[in-house]
N, C-alpha and C positions, 0 to 999 in steps of 0.2 A: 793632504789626504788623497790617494789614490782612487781611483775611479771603483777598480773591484772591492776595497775597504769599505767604500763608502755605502756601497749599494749589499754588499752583504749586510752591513748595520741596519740599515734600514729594512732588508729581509728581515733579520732576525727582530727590531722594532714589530713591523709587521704579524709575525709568526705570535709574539707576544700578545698584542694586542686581540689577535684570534684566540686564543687560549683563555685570555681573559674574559672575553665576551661569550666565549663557547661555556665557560664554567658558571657564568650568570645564566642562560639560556638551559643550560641542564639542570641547574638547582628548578629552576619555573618547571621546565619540561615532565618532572618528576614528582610534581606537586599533586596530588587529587582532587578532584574536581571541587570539597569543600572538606569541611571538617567534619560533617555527619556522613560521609558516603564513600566507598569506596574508588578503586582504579577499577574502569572497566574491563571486562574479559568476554574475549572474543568465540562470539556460538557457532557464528553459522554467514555465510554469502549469497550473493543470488540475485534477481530480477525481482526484488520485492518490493510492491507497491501498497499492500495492506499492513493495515496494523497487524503485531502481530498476537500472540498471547498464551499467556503463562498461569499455572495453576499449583498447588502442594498435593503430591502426589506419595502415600507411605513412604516421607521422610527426604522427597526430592521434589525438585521442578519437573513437571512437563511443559515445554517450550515447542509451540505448531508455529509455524511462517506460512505464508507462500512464496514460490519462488515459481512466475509464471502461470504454467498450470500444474504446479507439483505439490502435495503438501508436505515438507519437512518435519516432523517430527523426533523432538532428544527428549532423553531423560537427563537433568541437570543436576546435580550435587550441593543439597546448600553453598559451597566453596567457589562454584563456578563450573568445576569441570564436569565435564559431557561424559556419558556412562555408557549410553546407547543411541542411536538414531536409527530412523525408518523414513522411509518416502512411498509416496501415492499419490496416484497421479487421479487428478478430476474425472469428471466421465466423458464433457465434450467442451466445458468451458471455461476460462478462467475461474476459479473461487475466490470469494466475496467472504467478509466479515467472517471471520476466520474464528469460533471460541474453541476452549479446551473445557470439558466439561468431565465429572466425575461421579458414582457412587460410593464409592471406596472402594469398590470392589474390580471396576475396569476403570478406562478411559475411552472418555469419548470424542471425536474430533468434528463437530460439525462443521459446515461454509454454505453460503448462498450461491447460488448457479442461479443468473440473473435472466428473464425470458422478456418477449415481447411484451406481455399482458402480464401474465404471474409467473412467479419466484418457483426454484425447489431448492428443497433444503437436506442436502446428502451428511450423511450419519457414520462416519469411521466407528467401530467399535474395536476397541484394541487392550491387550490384555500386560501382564506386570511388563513384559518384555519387548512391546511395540509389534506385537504379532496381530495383522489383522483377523477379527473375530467373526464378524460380520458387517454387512455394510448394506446400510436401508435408505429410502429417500422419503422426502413429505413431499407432495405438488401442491400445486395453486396457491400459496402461500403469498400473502404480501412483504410480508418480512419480519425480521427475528431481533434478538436481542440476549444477550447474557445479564441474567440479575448477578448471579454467583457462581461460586468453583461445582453447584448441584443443580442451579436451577435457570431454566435457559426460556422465555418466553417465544410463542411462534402466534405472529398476527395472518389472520385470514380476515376477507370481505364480514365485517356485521361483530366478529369476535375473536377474543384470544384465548389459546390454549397454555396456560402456565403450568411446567412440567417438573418438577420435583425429583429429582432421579436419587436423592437419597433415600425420602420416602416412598417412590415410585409411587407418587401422585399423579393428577393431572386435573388443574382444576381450568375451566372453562367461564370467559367474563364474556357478556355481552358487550360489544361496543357499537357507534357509528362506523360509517364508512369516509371515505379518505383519511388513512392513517397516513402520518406521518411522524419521523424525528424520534424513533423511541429509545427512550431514554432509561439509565435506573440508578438508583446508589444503594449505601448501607447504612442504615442507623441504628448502631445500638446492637442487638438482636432482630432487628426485622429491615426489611426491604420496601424501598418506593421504587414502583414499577411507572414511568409517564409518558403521555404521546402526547401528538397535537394530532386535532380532529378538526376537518372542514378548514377553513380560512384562518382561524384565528384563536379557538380554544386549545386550552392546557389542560389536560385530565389528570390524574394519578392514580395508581391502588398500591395499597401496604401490604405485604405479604409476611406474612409471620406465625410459626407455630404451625405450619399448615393449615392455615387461611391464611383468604384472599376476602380483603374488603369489594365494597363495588363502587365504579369509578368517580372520581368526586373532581369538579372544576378547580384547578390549578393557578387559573389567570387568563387573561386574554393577551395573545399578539395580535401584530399588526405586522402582516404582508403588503403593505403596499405598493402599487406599481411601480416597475423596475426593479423592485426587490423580490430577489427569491431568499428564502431560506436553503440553506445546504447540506449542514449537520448541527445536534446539538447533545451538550455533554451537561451534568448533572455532580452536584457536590450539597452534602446539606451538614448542618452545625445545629447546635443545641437549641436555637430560635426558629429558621428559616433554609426553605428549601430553593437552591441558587437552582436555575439553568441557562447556563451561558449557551447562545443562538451565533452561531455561526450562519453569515447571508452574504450575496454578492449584489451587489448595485450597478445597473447597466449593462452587467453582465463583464465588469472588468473590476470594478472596486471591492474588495473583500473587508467586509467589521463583523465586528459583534455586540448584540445588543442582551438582555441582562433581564430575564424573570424570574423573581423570587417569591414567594410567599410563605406565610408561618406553617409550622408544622400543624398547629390545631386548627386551622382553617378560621380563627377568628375573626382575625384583621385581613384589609383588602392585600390583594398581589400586586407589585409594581411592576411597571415593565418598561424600559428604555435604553438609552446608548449607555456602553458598558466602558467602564474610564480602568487605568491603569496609574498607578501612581507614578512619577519619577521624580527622580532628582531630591535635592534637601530637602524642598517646598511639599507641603503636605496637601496643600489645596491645587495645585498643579497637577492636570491628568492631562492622559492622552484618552481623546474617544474615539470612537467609528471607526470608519476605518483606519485612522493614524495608528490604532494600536496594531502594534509588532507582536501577533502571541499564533499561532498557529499549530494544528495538532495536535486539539486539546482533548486530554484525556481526565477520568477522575483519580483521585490519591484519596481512595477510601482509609487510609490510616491518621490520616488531621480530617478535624469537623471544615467544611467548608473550604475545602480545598482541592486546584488541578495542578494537574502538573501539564506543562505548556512548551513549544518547542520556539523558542525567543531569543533575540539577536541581542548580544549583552556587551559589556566591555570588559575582556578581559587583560592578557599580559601588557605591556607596551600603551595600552589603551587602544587595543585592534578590537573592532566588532565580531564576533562570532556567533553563528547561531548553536546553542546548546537545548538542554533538556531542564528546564528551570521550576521549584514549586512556585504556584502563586495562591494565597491566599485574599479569601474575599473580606473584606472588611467594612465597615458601617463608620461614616464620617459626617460631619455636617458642614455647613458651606459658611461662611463669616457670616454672609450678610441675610440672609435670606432664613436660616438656619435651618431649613430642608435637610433632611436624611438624605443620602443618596451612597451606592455602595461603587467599590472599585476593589480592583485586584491589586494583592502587593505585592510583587517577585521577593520571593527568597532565595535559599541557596539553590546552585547548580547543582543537577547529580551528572553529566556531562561534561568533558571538557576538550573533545576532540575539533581542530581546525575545520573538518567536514559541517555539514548542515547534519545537526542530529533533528530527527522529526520521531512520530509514531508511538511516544512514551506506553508501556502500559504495567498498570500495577497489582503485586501481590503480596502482601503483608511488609517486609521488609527488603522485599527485591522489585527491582523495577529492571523491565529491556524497554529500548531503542532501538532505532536505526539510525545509522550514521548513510546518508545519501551519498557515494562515491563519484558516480556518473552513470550517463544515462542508461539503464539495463541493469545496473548491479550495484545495489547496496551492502552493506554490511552492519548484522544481527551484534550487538553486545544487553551483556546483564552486569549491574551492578547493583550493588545492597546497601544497608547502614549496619547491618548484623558486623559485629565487632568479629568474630571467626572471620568471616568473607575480609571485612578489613585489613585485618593481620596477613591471611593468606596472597592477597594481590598488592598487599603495599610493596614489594619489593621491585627497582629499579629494569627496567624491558628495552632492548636491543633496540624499538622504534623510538624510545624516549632519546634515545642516545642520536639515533640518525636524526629524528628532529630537530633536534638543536642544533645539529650541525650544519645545518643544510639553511637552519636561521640567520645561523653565523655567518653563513658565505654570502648570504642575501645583505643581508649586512654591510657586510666588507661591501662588496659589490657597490650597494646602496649608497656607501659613504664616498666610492669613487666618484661616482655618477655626480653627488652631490657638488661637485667642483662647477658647474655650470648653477644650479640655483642658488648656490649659498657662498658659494670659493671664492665667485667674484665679487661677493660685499667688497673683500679687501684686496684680493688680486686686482681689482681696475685702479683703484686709489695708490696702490702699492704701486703700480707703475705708470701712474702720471708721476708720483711722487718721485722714482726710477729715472723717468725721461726729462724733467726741471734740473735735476741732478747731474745728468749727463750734460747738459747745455754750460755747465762753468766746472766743471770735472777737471779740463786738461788745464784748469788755470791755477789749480791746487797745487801744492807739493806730493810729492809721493806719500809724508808721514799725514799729512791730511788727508790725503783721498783710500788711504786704509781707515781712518776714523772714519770718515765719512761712509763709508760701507757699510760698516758695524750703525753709525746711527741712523742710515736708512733702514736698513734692515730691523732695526727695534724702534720703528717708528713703525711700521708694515707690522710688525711681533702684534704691537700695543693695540692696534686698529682689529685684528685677527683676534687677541683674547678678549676685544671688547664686546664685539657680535656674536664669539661663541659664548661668552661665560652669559650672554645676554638672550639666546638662543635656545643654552642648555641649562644651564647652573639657575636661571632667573625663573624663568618660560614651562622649562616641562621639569622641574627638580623635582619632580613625585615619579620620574621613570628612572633617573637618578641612585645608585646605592648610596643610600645615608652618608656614608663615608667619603666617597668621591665628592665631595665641597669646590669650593671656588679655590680652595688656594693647593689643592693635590690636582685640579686638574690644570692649574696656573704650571706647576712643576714638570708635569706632563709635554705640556704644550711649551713650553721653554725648551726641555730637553730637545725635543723634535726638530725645532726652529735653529738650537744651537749648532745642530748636528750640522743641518742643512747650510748652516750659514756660514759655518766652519769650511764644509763641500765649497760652499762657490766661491767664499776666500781666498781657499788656496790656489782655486783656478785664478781668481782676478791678480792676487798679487805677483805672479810670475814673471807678468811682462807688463807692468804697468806703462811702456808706452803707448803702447797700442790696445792695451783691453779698456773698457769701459762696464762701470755698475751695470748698464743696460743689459749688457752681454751677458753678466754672469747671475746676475740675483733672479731674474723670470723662471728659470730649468731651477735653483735650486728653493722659488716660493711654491713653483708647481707640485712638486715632490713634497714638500712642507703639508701642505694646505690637503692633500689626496690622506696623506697620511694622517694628518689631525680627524678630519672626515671620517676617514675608517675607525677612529676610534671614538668620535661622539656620535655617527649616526647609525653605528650598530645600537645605543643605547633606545631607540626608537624605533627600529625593524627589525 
């Protein structure tokens, strides 16, 4: 076989095996994030470091970001697409906690403008078309909160002013001083409004019908030294009202810790390290800070549940951080048989290779951010609304480049691979080589072409014993069902015959002078790069 025959074959081998791996990698590539949620679709760019958030607006999304000191504002289309946008710019400083708030009548866009001592809280008013209407400020304010799409709480020293923009209420709670962590959800038809007050108390009020109860103890935390608290986010269920406490320890460790109490204030409030279930094992958590969940948001549409930005396993068994629900749930422990509650990840609505962080939700659409690098992230919305589904499930130019660009990592990958893995049997394969050459020239000619061929399937044998034991045994769940031990046995034959045939017909030409040494290493090497490329793209 010629030199150019030989090595176009193996191009074309090559080129196959890209195609093959590239058509596994796009079938993945084009997958959506689960079976309840859609592919996401792309809003909006930008320097955004805040949550962002979304409201139902006469029959659309209003979608506000920040982007620096800018506030973006679109009108979104149940389907995804963008109708209109507007920008406005702060007055001198970054904006803060960013709501979209409404009457039905306008829209509203408040943000905090953070001060030395006290907050202000600046007021977009904006009408069907993103036209500004007016624009007002509150000062001295400690800080604010969104209950809902109408009603947006604002804490001051001593009390809060709960504002109602549907009813155009405004009702006024007394509370203590040092507020912190406010929190809120939805149950049912009414709302729990909660902060933490002084060191250690959990307060609540219920807001519903236009009333507002007055403030009632929640639980007690525990700040201990070295511990601060950070943020904290709220979710309640038909029993018990969860607030997951996001703290840092030392000032470098990040956990979160877990208090709940009943909705009728009966029973006491528990309060401790907040565990995460994994793996098959049901009594097996992660606590403190080993739990991996960050940017936690609530998913007012399940009782008792957030939706959380968490590092999972998905194609390949590659860690990516996505946009994941996690529900709370109540378990007992074998032996002791204590109650104690933990989160259990459910499906993704996420599935980009980026760090998605920032989740925030309304009815059946959720946005993210997908963190790009450093200064500029990227805004996506995705839903479980069956229109949105239908509308984005069809196949996108970046799914297509992704997979490609897997594929050459790949390929690449499997080259590389001849240094950790090639010389399982490349070193044994040429000791084997070099014993061989030591009684070679004492052969007959018809002997020392057998003897070629059974070196060489001695090297083969050694070669499909480590890969089928590597791939086929080891990782057969990253594996297409199909590809078994004896299609990739066929495989790997092919490849080796090819190659063996190549250095063959080099060795037999001048059998006085050539030696196996000389011709089997150039054509195990070419062998083993090629097998590579096509079992360790199955893995990258």
């Amino acid at each position: 076989m010629k030199r150019g025959k030989f090595y176009t074959i193996v191009g074309v081998i090559i080129i196959v095996i890209f195609c093959f791996h590239y058509s596994l990698n796009y079938k993945e590539a084009i997958k959506p994030p689960s079976e309840k949620w859609g592919k996401e679709v792309f809003l909006s760019q930008g320097n955004i470091t805040e949550f962002p958030d979304i409201i139902e607006y006469k029959g659309n999304y209003v979608v506000a970001h920040q982007d620096g000191d800018i506030i973006n504002v679109m009108l979104i289309d149940k389907l995804g697409r963008k109708i209109r946008e507007a920008q406005f710019i702060s007055s001198d400083r970054e904006p803060k906690d960013i709501d979209v708030i409404t009457d039905n009548k306008n829209i509203y866009i408040n943000f905090l403008l953070t001060g030395a001592d006290k907050n202000t809280i600046e007021i977009l008013k904006l009408d069907d078309d993103l036209n500004l209407i007016d624009k007002t400020s509150i000062k001295n304010v400690t800080n604010k909160t969104k209950v809902s799409e109408n009603i947006v709480a604002v804490f001051y020293d001593g009390y809060i002013e709960i504002k109602d923009y549907l009813l155009n209420k405004v009702f006024r709670v007394n509370i203590g001083d040092n507020i912190r962590l406010p929190v809120s959800a939805k149950y049912k038809n009414k709302y729990i409004l909660g902060y933490m007050m002084g060191f250690d108390e959990f307060y609540y009020i219920w807001i519903e019908d236009g009333k507002v109860t007055e403030p009632k103890l929640g639980g007690n935390l525990s700040e201990i030294t070295k511990v601060k608290f950070r943020n904290a986010t709220m979710a309640i269920d038909e029993e018990n009202v969860y607030v997951l406490i996001e703290y840092i320890f030392q000032g470098k460790e990040f956990g979160f810790n877990l208090l709940n109490f009943p909705i009728n204030g009966e029973k006491d409030s528990n309060y401790g390290p907040f565990g995460v279930g994994i793996g098959a094992d049901k009594n097996k958590i992660n606590s403190d800070y080993d739990v991996d969940i960050g940017t936690v948001a609530t998913y007012g549409e399940e009782p008792g549940t957030f939706l959380v930005s968490t590092s999972r396993t998905a194609e390949k068994l590659k860690s990516q951080t996505d946009i994941v629900k996690m529900k709370i749930s109540k378990e007992k422990k074998d032996i002791s048989g204590e109650a104690f509650y933990r989160g259990d990840f459910k499906e993704p609505l996420s599935r980009s290779k980026k760090v998605s962080i920032n989740p925030v939700n309304y009815k059946d659409a959720v946005i993210f951010i997908d963190s790009v690098e450093r200064g500029k992230a990227k805004l996506y919305i995705t839903s479980k609304d069956t229109e949105f589904i239908n509308e984005n499930s069809g196949n996108r130019k970046e799914e297509a480049i992704s997979a490609f660009i897997q594929t050459l990592e790949g390929m690449f990958f499997g080259a590389v691979y001849i240094v950790s893995m090639g010389l399982i049997w490349i070193i044994p394969g040429m000791a084997i080589v070099s014993l061989v050459a030591l009684i070679e020239y004492k052969l007959s000619k018809r002997l020392r072409k057998i003897m070629y061929f059974v070196v060489y399937g001695i090297i083969f044998t050694i070669k499909f014993y480590f890969i089928n034991k590597a791939f086929h045994i080891s990782r057969v769940n990253l594996l297409p069902s199909y590809y078994n031990s004896a299609v990739g046995f066929l495989c790997m034959f092919t490849i080796s015959l090819l190659c063996a045939l190549y250095g063959y017909d080099k060795y037999k030409k001048d059998l006085e002078y050539n030696v196996i040494a000389l011709r089997i290493p150039s054509a195990l090497i070419i062998d083993s790069i090629v097998t590579l490329m096509l079992y360790v793209s199955f893995i990258k």
